[in-house]
KEMARMI-30780 format. One line per field, with one value per residue (C-alpha): residue number from 0; chain; x, y, z. Coordinates in pm, whole numbers, plus 50000, padded with zeros to 5 digits. Layout:
! KEMARMI-30780
num (NUM|...)
cadena (A|...)
px (X|...)
py (Y|...)
pz (Z|...)
! end
This chain:
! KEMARMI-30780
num (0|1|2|3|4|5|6|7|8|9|10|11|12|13|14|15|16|17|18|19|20|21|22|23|24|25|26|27|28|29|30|31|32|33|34|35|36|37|38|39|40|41|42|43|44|45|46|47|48|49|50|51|52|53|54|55|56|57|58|59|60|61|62|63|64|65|66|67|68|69|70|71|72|73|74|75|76|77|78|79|80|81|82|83|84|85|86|87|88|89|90|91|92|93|94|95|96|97|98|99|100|101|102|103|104|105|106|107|108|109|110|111|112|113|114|115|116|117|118|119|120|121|122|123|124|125|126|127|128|129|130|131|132|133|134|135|136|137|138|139|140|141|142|143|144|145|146|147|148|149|150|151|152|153|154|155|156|157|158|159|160|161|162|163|164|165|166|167|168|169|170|171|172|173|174|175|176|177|178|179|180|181|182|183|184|185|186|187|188|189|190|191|192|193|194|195|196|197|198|199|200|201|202|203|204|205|206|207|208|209|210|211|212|213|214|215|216|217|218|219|220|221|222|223|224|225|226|227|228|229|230|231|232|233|234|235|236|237|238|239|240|241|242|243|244|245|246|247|248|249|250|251|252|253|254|255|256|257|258|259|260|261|262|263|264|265|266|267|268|269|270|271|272|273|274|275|276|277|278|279|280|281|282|283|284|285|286|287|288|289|290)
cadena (A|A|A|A|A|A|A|A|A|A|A|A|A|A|A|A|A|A|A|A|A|A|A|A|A|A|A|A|A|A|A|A|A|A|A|A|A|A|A|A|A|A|A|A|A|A|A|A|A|A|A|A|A|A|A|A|A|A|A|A|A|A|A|A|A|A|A|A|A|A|A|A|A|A|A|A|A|A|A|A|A|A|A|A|A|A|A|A|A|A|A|A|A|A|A|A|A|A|A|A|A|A|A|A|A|A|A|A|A|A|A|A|A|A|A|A|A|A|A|A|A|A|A|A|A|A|A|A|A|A|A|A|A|A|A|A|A|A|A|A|A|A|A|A|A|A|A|A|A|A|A|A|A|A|A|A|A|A|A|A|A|A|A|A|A|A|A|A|A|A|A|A|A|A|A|A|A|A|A|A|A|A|A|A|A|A|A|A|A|A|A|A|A|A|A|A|A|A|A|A|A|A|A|A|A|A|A|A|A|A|A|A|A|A|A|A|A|A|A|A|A|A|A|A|A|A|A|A|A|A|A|A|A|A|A|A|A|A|A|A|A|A|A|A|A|A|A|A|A|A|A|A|A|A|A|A|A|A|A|A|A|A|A|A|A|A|A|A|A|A|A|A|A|A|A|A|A|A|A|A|A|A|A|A|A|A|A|A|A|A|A)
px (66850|66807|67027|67156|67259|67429|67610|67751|67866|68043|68227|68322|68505|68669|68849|68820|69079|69204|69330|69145|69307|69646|69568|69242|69164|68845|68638|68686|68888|69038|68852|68960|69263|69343|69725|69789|70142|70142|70479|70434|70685|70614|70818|70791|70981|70959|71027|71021|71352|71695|71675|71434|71336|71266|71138|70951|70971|70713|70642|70378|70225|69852|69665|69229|69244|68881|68622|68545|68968|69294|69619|69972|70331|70506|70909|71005|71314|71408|71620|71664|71840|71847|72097|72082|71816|71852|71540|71587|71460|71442|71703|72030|72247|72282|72228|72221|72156|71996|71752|71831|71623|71358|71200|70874|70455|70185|69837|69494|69162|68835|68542|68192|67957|68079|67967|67892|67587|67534|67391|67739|68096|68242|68568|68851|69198|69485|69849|70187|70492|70875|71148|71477|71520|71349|71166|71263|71591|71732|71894|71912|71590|71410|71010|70687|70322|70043|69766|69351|69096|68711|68688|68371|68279|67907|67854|67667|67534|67487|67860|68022|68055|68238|68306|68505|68562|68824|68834|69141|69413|69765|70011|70372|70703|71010|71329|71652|71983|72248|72414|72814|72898|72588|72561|72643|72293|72070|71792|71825|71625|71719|71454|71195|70877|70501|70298|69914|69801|69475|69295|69001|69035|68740|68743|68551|68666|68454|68476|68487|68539|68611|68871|68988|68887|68950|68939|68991|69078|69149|69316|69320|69581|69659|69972|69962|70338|70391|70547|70405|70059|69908|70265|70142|69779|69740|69507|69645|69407|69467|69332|69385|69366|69328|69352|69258|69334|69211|69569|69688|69612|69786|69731|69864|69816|69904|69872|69953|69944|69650|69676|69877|69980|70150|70586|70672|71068|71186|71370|70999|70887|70533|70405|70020|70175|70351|70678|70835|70727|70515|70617|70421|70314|70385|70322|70260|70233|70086|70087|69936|69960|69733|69725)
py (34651|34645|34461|34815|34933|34566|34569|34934|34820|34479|34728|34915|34650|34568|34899|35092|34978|34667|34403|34117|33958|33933|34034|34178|34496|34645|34930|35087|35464|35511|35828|36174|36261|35869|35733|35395|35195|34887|34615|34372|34084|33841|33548|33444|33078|32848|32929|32529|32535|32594|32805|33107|33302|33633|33854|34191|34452|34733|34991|35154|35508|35585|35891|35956|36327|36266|35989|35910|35946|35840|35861|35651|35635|35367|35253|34932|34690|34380|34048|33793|33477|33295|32977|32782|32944|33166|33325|33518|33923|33796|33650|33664|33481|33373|33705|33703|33968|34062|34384|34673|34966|34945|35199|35413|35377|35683|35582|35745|35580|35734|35572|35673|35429|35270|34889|34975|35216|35183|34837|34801|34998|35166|35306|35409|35322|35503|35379|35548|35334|35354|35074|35124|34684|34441|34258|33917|33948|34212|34392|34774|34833|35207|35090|35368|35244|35370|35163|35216|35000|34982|34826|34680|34552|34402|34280|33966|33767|34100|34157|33806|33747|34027|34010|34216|34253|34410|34541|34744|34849|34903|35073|35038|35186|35043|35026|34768|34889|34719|34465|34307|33982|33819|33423|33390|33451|33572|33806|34109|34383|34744|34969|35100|34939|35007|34744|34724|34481|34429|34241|34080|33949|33860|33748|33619|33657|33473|33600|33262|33392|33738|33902|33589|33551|33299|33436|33271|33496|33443|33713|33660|33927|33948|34160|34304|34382|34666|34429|34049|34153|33936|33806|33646|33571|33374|33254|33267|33177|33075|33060|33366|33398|33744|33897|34193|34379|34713|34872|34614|34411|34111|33894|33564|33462|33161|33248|32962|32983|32745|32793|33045|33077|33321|33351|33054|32946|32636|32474|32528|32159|32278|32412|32443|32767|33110|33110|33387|33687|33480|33238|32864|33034|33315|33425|33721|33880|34190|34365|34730|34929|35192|35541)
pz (30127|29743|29522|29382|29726|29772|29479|29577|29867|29800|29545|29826|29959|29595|29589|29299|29016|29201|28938|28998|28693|28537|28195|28104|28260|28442|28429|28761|28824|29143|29369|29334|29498|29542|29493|29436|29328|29163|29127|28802|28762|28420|28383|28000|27915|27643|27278|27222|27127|27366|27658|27677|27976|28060|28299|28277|28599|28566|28866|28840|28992|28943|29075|29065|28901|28973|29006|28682|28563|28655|28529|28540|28482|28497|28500|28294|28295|28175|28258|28014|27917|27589|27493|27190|27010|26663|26525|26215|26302|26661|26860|26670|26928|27343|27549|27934|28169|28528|28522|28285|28258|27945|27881|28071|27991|28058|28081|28090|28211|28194|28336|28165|28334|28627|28698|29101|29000|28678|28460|28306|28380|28052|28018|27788|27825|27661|27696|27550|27597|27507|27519|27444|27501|27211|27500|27274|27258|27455|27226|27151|26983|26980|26985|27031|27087|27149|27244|27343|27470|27539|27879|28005|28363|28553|28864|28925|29216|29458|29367|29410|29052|28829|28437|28267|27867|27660|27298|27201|26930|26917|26686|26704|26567|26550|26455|26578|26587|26423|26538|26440|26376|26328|26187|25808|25672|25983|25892|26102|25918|26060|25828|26038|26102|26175|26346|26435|26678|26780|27101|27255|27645|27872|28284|28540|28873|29221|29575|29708|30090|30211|30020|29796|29451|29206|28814|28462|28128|27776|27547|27145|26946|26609|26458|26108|26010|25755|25452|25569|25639|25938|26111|26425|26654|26975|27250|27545|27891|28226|28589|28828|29223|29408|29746|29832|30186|30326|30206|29962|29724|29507|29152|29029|28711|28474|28148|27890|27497|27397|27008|26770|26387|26138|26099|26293|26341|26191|26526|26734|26883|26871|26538|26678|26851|26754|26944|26775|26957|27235|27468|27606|27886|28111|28510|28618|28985|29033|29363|29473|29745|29786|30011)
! end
């Protein structure tokens, strides 16, 4: 058999757009006429000062319109708890609450080289997302982005051995609703705002024994804020460990914040890190079922 043929069929048994990691994304489209659903839970702690913790529920639906694109929609909601922390344009005060509805994401994927046949798999990524919840504070806050990324995927080792890269954009709009009774002299601007972020992530996940892989990924983003120019940029990386079944499939990743700089808070224990907008660390589990 020749390594080609090998490699196509070890992808086989990685099914087309499984999530081998927790953050960066692959290549790979799901097949024409494919559905798949996908549950994401992210616990984010740790704003190195008081109590922070949150948790992000996204479900989402994806369907193959044909081999080479898919497309998504997605649900959102949030939970969140915060004592003893005050962060001027951020978290104005102790808020505590089990899942509310967030807000919805539509994606796009279109694969133009895929990594099973091909040297390298290319693809473009498209997001749209709404929130109606500031995901730091969890208060009313009206926020549009749209986001795209280059997505890049090769097999090595006859398929044991996959990398993926990421290169993408985002722009954001938003605008927080006003809020009564804030501290004597907290900064809560309610003027609309325009955000770019941008990112660079890279993986490598191992098939260690049939259907278990163990992964690693980094992610570096960088925010430019429409009156502060460059507010906030990170490194985040962590270790990630995959199953994946005929019929399902599930993620776990630890993602912790290695370095970070820009607005920083005054109360933060750790000034090496950005703690603003970003958390120490975060885990996420991601689990699909497809049909």
């Amino acid at each position: 058999m020749t390594v080609t043929a090998t490699v196509y069929l070890t992808a086989l048994a990685v099914r087309a757009d499984e999530q081998l990691f927790g953050y960066v994304k692959g290549s790979e489209t799901l097949p024409k006429g494919a559905s798949e659903i996908y549950q994401w839970i992210t616990y984010r702690a740790d704003k190195g000062a008081g109590h922070y913790e949150a948790i992000d529920w996204k479900t989402e639906f994806e369907y193959g319109v044909s081999d080479r694109f898919s497309a998504s929609l997605a649900l959102k909601s949030l939970s969140i708890d915060t004592r003893g922390l005050l962060v001027d344009g951020y978290v104005p005060g102790d808020k505590k609450f089990g899942f509310r509805f967030s807000g919805f994401e539509a994606g796009l994927k279109y694969s133009f080289l895929q990594p099973a046949k091909d040297p390298i798999g290319l693809a473009m990524y498209w997001s749209f997302d709404y929130d109606m919840l500031d995901p730091h504070s969890g208060q009313d806050k009206d926020t549009l982005s749209a986001e795209m990324q280059l997505l890049a995927q090769k097999y090595f080792l006859d398929g044991r051995l996959i990398w993926v890269g990421n290169i993408g954009y985002e722009a954001t709009y938003a605008k927080r609703a006003e809020i009564a009774n804030l501290p004597v002299g907290f900064d809560w601007p309610t003027d609309p705002e325009m955000e770019l972020e941008l990112k660079f992530g890279t993986g490598l996940s191992y098939r260690f024994v049939q259907n278990w892989y163990i992964g690693a990924e980094a992610l570096y983003e960088t925010e430019f804020e429409t009156e502060v120019g460059q507010e906030r940029w990170t490194w985040f990386a962590g270790p990630s460990l995959h199953y994946g079944g005929k019929r399902w499939w599930a993620t776990l990743a630890y993602f912790a914040q290695l370095a970070g700089g820009g607005e920083q808070h005054p109360a933060q224990d750790d000034f090496n890190l950005h703690l603003i907008e970003k958390t120490k660390y975060e885990i996420r589990l991601k689990v699909g079922l497809n049909f």
